[in-house]
N, C-alpha and C positions, 0 to 999 in steps of 0.2 A: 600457447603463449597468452599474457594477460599484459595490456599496458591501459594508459590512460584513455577514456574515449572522451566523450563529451561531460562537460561539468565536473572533470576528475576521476569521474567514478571508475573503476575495475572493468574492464572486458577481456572476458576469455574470446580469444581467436584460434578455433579450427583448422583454416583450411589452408595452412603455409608447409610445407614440406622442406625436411631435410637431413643432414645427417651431420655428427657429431663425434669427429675420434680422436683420443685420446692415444698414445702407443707407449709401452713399456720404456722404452728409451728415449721420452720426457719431448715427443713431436705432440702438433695438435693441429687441429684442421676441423672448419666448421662452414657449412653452405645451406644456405635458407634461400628456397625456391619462394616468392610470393604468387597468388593467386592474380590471374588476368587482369581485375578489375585493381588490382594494386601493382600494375608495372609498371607506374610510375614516381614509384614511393622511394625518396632517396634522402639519404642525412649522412651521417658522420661514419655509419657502417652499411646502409643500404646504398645501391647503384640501381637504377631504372627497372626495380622491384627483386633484386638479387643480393643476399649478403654474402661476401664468401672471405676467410681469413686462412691464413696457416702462418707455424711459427712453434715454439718450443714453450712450457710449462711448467711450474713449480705449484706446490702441493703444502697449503700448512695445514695440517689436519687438526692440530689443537684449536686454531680459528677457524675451520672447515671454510674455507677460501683456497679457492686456486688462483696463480697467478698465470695470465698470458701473456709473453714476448711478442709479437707481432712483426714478422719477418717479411710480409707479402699481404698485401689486402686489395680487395675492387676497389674500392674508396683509399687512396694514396694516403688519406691524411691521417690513417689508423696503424701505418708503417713507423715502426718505432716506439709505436707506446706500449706500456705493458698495461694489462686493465685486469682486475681482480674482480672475482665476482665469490659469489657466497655459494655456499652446494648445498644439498642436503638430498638423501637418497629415502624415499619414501614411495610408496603405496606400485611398488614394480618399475617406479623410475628416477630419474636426477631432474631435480628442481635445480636452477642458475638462476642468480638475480647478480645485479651491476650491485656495488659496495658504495657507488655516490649517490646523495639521497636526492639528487635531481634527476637520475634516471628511474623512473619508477615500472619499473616492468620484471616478468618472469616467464625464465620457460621449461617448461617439464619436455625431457627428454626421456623416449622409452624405449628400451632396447628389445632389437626383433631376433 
């Protein structure tokens, strides 16, 4: 993952685990374990260092943006919205970034 650290700048972040699925018949489900020292990191998608979502998906591949339905979330307030994020499939994995220019973060996703 890379999000804002101090003074703006880029930080790649290691050490978060989790997994990411997509299914043929348009479901989706996403869980981000954080590391000890961050179990207590929570916002609009994190809960006491845990993200976890599922819900259904749409795909516009000419803007290489998926969209996600949000059906179920740890964080309540993420039920109901749908949130597009940008793809792109490079170097053996799926790179995701948020599409609002006030989230500034990405995460490479790589399949085992």
């Amino acid at each position: 993952m890379e999000e804002p650290g101090p003074g703006g700048t880029m930080v790649r972040i290691t050490d978060r685990k989790g997994t990411l699925m997509y299914t043929g018949d348009g479901r989706m489900s996403v869980q981000i374990q954080f590391p000890a020292a961050q179990s207590s990191v929570s916002n609009d998608y994190i809960s006491n260092g845990y993200e976890a979502s599922f819900g259904t998906y749409e795909v516009n591949e000419e803007a290489k943006t998926i969209t996600r339905h949000v059906e179920g979330s740890i964080t309540r307030g993420l039920v109901g919205q749908s949130l597009t994020r940008a793809y792109q499939f490079s170097d053996g994995g799926l790179t995701m970034r948020s599409v609002r220019p006030e989230e500034r973060w990405s995460t490479m996703w790589v399949r085992y």
